[in-house]
C-alpha positions as CSV (number, residue, x, y, z in Angstrom):
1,X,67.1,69.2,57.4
2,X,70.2,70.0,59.8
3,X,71.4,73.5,59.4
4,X,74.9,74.8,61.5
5,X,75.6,78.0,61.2
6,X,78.0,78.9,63.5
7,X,77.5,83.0,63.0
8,X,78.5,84.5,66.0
9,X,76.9,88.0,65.1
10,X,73.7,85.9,64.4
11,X,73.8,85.0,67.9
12,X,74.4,87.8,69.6
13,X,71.2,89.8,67.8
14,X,69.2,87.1,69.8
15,X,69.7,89.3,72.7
16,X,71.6,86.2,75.0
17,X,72.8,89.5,77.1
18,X,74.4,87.8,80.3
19,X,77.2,85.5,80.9
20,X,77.6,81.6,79.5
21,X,76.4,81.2,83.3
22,X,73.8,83.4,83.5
23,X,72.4,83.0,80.4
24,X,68.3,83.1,79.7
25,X,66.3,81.3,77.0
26,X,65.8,84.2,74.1
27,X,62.2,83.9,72.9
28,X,63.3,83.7,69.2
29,X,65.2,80.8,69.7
30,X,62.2,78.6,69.6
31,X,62.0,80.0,66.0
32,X,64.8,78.5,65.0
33,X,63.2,74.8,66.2
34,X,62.1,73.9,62.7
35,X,65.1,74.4,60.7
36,X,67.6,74.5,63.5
37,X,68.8,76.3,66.5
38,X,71.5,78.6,67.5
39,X,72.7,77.7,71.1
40,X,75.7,78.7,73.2
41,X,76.9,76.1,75.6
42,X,75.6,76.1,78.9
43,X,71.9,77.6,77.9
44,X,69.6,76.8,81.1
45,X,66.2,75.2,79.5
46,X,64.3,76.0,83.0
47,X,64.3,79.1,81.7
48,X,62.0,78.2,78.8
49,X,58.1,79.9,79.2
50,X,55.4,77.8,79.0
51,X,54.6,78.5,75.1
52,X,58.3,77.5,74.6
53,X,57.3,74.6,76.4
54,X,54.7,73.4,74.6
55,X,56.2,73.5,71.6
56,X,58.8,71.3,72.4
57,X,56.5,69.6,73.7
58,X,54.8,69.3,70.4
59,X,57.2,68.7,68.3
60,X,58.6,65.7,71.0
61,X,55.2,64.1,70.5
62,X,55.0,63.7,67.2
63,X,58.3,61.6,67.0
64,X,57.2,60.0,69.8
65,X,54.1,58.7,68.1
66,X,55.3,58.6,65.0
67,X,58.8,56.6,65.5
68,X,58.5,55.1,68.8
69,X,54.8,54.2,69.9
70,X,51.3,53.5,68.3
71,X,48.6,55.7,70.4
72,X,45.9,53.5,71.4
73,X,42.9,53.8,69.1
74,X,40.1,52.6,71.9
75,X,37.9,56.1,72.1
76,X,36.4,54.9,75.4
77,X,39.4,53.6,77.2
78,X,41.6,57.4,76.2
79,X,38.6,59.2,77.2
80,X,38.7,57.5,80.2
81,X,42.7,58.0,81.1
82,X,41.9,61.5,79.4
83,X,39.3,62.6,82.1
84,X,41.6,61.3,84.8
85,X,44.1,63.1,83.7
86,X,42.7,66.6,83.1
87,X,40.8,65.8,86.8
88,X,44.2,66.2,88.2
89,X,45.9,68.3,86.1
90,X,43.3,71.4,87.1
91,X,44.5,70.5,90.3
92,X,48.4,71.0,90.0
93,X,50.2,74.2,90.1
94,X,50.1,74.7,86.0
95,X,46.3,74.2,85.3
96,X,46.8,76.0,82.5
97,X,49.1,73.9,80.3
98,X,47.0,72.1,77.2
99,X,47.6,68.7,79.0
100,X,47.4,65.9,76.6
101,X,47.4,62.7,78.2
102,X,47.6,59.5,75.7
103,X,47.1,55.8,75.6
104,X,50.1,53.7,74.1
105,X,50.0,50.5,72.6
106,X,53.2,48.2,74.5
107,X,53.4,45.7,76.7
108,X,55.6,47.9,78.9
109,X,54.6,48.4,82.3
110,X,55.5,52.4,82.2
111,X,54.6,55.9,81.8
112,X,56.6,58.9,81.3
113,X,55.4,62.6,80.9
114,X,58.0,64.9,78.6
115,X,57.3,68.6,79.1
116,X,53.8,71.2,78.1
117,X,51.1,68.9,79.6
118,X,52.5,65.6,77.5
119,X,51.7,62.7,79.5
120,X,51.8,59.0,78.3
121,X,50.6,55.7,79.9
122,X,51.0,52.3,78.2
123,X,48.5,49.7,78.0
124,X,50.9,47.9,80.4
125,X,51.0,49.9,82.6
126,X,46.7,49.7,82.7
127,X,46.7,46.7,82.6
128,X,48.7,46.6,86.1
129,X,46.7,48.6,88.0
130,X,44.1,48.2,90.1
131,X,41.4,50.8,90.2
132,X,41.3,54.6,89.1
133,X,43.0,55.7,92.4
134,X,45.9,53.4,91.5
135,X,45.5,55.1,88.0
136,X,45.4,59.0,89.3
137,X,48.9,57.9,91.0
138,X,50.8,57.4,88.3
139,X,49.5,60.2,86.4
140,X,49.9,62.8,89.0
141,X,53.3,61.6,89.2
142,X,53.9,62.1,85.8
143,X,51.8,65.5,86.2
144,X,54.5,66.2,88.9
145,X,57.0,65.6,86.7
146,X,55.7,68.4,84.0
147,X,55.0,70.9,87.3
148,X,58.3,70.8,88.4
149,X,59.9,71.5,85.2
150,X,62.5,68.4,85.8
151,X,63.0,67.1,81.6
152,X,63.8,71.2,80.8
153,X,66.6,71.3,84.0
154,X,68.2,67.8,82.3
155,X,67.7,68.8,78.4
156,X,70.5,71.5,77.4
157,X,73.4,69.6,79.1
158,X,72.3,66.1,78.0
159,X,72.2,67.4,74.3
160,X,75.6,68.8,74.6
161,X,76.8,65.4,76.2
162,X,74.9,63.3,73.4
163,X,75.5,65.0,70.7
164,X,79.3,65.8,71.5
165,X,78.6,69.2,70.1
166,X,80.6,72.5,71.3
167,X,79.9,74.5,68.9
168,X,76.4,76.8,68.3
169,X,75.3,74.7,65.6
170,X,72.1,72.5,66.6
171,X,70.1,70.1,64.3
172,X,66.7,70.3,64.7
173,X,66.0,66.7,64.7
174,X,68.9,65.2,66.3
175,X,67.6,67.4,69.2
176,X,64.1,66.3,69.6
177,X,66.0,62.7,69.5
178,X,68.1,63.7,72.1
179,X,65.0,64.6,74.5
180,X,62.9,61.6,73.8
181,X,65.4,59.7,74.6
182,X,66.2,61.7,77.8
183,X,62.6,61.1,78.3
184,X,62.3,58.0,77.8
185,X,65.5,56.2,78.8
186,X,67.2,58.2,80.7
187,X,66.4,58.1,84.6
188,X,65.8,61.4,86.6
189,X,67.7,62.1,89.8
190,X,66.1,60.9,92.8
191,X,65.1,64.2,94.1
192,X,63.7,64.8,90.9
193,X,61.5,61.3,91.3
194,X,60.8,62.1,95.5
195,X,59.4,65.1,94.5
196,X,57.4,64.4,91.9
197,X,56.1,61.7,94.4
198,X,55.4,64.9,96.2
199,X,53.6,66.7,93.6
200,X,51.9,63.8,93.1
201,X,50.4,62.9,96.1
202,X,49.5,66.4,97.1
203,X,47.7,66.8,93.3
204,X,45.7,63.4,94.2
205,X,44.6,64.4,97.4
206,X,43.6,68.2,95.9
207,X,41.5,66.2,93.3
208,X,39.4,64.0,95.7
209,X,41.3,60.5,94.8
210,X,42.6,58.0,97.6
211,X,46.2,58.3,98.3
212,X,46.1,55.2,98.9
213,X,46.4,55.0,95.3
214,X,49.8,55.9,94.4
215,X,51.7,53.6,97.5
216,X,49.6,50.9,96.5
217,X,51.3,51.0,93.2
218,X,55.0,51.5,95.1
219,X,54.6,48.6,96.8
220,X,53.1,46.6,93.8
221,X,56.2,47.4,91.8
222,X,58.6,46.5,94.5
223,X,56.8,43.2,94.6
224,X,57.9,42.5,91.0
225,X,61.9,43.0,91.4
226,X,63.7,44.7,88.4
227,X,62.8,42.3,85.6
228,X,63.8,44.6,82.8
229,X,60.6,46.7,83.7
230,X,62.0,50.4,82.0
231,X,59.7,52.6,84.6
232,X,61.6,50.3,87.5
233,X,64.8,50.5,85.8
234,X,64.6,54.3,85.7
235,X,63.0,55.2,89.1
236,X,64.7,54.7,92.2
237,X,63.7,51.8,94.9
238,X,59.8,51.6,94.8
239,X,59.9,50.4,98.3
240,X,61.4,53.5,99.7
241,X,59.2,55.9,97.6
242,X,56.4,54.3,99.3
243,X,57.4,55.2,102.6
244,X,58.6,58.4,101.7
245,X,54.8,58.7,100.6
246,X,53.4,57.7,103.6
247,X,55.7,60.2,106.0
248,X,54.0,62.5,104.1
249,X,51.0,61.3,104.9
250,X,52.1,61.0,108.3
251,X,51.3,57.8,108.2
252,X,47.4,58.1,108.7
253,X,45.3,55.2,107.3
254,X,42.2,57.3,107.4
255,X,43.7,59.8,105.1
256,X,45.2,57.5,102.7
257,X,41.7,56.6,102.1
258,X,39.8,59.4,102.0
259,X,38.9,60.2,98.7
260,X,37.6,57.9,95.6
261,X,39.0,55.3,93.1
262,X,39.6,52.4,95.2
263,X,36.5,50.7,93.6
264,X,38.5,47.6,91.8
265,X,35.0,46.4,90.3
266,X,34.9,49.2,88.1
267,X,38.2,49.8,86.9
268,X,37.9,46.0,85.7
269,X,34.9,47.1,83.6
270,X,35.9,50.4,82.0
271,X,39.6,49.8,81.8
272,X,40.3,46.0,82.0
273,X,37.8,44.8,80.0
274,X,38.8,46.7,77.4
275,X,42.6,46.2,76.5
């Protein structure tokens, strides 16, 4: 149901003590989530806590799964993706978000990761990988993506601009739109994709998986041009991320292939073989 109530002393007993630029998240705003929210222009989601977070989180995933995508239903193969996942994630700098990481049924070659440990992966996307190191890549990308906070810095700004709202009035709904879609569609800035690269890379490597991994997949995706792929047509050059990857790497073979999960033989049989 969309509620506006523009009450201004409503507002203010929410305790949004600074200035329109200095302005922090109020716990009880989250409150307001499920019927509707009282925002003042300008409100700084980065500030959000991680309980925030993962509420949002939350309540982005079920219209995600309910409107946009059909979670895969294979038990194996999400375990599988599932134990990658929460591999890396106790690796990254928030090991103690709930990660969720889920299987979707579309032909897309993509993943995308939204915000609280929500991290998705499309049976297209497995079915253009490789091996579980090529695997770990894109989810500790997407794990970087959740560590450095980067759909919260793009979300209160983009709802203004989307909604065309102004005023303190925010429906509910239209706002979890709004961040799906930003999630979704709606490509991050390229130091926003470098460093999640970053993240990425440094979360693999922390875990015991082959960096070898995640360039592997740059350079597989540069190999297929643009071809209305969505994660290519919302990431910058694949080609450049992959030596941007190796610099950081310093460009040392042995260390790109130190670790595990360059075994294709077996990614064929627990992942391949089953979509």
């Amino acid at each position: 149901m969309s509620l506006r109530r523009p009450i201004i002393a409503a507002i203010a007993a929410l305790a949004l003590t600074a200035g329109p630029a200095q302005a922090q998240f109020d716990p009880r705003l989250l409150n307001l989530l499920r019927g509707g929210i009282q925002l003042f222009q300008g409100l700084n989601f980065s500030n959000l806590n991680p309980n925030q977070e993962v509420q949002l989180g939350r309540q982005m995933n079920q219209q995600m799964l309910s409107q946009r995508f059909r979670p895969n239903r294979d038990r194996i193969l999400v375990a599988y993706v599932n134990d990658v996942g929460q591999r890396l994630a106790a690796e990254s700098d928030r090991p103690d978000l709930p990660w969720q990481f889920q299987v979707v049924d579309s032909r897309e070659i993509n993943a995308f990761a939204t915000m609280g440990g929500y991290v998705y992966i499309t049976t297209g996307m497995l079915g253009f990988l490789s091996n579980e190191a090529e695997l770990a890549g894109v989810l500790a990308h997407e794990i970087g993506h959740i560590e450095g906070r980067h759909l919260p810095q793009r979300l209160g700004q983009s709802y203004l601009q989307q909604a065309g709202l102004s005023a303190l009035g925010v429906d509910s709904d239209r706002f979890t739109q709004v961040a799906v879609d930003l999630a979704l569609n709606r490509p991050n800035s390229r130091s926003a994709e470098f460093d999640a690269d970053a993240r990425g890379l440094r979360i693999m490597e922390r875990a015991g998986y082959a960096p070898a991994g995640l360039i592997s997949v740059m350079n597989k995706l540069a190999g297929l041009g643009n071809n209305g792929i969505t994660f290519l047509s919302t990431h910058p050059d694949s080609r450049e991320r992959a030596r941007a990857l190796t610099a950081q790497l310093n460009g040392d073979r042995n260390r790109m292939n130190q670790g595990f999960g360059l075994d294709d033989w077996t990614y064929r049989q627990q992942v391949l073989a089953r979509l």
